[in-house]
C-alpha positions in Angstrom: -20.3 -5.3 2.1 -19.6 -9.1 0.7 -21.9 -11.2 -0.5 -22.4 -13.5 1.9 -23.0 -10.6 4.5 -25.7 -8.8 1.9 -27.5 -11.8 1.7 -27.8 -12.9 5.3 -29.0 -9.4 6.0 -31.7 -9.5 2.8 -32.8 -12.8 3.9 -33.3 -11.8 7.5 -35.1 -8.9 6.4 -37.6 -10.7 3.9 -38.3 -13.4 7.1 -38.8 -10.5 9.6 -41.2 -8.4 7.1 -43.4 -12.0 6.1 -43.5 -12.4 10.3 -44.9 -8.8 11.0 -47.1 -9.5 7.8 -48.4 -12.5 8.9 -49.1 -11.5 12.6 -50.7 -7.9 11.6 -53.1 -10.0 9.7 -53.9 -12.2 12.4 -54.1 -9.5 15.1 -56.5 -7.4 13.2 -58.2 -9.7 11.2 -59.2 -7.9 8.0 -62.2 -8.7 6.1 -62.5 -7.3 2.5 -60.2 -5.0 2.3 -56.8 -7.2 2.8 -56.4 -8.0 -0.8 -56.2 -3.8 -1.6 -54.4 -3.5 1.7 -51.7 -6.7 0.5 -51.4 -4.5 -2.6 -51.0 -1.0 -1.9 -48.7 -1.8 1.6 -47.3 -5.1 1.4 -46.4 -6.3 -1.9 -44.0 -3.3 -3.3 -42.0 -4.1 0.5 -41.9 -7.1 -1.0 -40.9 -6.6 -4.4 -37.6 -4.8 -2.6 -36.8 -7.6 -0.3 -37.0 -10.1 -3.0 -35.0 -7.9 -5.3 -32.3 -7.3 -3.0 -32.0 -10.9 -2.5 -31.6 -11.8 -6.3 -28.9 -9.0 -6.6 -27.3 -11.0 -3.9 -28.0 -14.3 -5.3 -27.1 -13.3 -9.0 -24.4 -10.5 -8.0 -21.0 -11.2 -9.2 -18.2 -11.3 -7.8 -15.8 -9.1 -7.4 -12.6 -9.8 -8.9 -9.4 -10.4 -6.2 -7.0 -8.2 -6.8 -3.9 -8.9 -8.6 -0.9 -10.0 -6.9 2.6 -8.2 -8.3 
């Protein structure tokens, strides 16, 4: 996959995960618990999607291959 196609996948995938975030918390309201909930569900999801979108970002290129 090039980069440009990796990223525009990561980034659509970080957007749709912070929209199903943000509308599970205002569906079900949480009280006390979202903070241990934000933790233990949420942030390592979003420790991948972030990641993958610096390996895109920060990814080089591959090298074009050598003409004879």
């Amino acid at each position: 996959m090039d980069r440009p196609s990796f990223l525009i996948f990561s980034f659509i995938g970080l957007i749709s995960m912070v929209t199903l975030h943000l509308v599970e918390v205002w569906l079900l309201e949480y009280e006390g618990s979202l903070l241990r909930q934000f933790l233990l569900e949420w942030l390592p999801l979003y420790l991948i999607w972030m990641g993958m979108m610096l390996i895109g970002i920060f990814k080089r290129a591959s090298a074009p291959p050598q003409q004879q």
